[in-house]
N, C-alpha and C positions, 0 to 999 in steps of 0.2 A: 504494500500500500504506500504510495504517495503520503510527503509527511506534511501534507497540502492539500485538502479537499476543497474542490468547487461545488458541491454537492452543501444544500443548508444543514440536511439532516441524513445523518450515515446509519443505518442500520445493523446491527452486529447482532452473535451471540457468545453463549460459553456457556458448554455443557460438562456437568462433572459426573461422574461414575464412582458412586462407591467412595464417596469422602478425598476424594481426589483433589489436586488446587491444578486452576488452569488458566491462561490467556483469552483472551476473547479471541475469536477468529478473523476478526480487524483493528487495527490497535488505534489510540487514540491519536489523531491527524494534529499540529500543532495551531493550528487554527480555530480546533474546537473548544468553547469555552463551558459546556454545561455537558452534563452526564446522563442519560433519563433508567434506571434498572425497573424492570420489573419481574417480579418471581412469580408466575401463574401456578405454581404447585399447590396446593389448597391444603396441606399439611405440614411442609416442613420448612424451615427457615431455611437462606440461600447469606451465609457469610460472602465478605466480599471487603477490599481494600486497594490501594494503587501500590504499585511496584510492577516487579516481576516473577511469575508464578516460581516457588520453589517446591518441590517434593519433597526435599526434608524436613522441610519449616512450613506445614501447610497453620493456614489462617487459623488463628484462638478468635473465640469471643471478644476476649480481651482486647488484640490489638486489627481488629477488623470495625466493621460496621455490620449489624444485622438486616437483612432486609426480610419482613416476613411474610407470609405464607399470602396469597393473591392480593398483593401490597404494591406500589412502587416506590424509588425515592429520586429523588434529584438533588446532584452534586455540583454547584456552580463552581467550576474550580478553575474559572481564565483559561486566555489562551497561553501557550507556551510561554512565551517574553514574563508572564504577569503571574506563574504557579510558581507555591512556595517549593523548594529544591528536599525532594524528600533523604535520609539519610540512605548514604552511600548506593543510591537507584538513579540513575541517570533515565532510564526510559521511563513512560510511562503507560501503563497499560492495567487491565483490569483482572484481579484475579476471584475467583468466588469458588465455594467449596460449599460441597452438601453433605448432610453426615450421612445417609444409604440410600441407595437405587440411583438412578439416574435424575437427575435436575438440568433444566435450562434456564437461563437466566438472559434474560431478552435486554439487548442494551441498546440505545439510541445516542450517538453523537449529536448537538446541535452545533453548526460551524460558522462563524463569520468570515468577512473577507479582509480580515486585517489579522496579525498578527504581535 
C-alpha cells in the first residue's frame, strides 16, 4: 500500500484465530487522521492497540484498548506529521487479538489530502 491514499475512506480488516495478535491487511496511509473499529461479534471482546503485531507479546487488557462485542470506536489520532511517536515503533498499524475462535474486526481509515 501506498503511504498516500487519494481515497477519503480506506476500508481494511484483521482477522485473529484462536487468541492470535495481527496487522490489518492495509496499514495505516500517512494521510489518515481518524480510525473507525468495529467488532460485529455479538459475544466476545476484540483487544486492539497501534504498533506492530508481535506473537510473543500478544495484547493485555492492560496495555490495549477494548472494543466490545457489536460496538464501535473511533481513534482520532492525526495525520503522520501530527501522531505522538509511540515507544520504540516506528510504523504504525493496527493490531487486535481475540481470546477463541475466529474474530474480525472491520476497520475504516478516514484520509485527508494534506499531510
Amino acid at each position: 500500500m501506498p503511504d498516500f491514499s487519494p481515497s477519503f475512506a480506506l476500508n481494511t480488516t484483521a482477522t485473529v484465530n484462536n487468541g492470535s495478535t495481527v496487522n490489518p491487511t492495509e496499514s495505516l496511509p500517512h494521510n489518515c487522521h481518524t480510525i473507525l473499529l468495529y467488532n460485529p461479534d455479538t459475544a466476545e471482546n476484540i483487544l486492539f492497540k497501534t504498533g506492530n503485531a508481535d506473537a510473543a507479546n500478544p495484547i493485555a487488557a492492560a496495555d490495549g484498548g477494548i472494543i466490545p462485542p457489536n460496538s464501535s470506536l473511533t481513534l482520532s489520532i492525526g495525520v503522520l506529521t501530527k501522531r505522538p511517536k509511540a515507544k520504540a515503533k516506528l510504523v504504525y498499524s493496527l493490531e487486535s487479538t481475540a481470546p477463541a475462535g475466529n474474530k474480525t474486526l472491520f476497520i475504516t481509515y478516514v484520509c485527508g489530502n494534506r499531510l
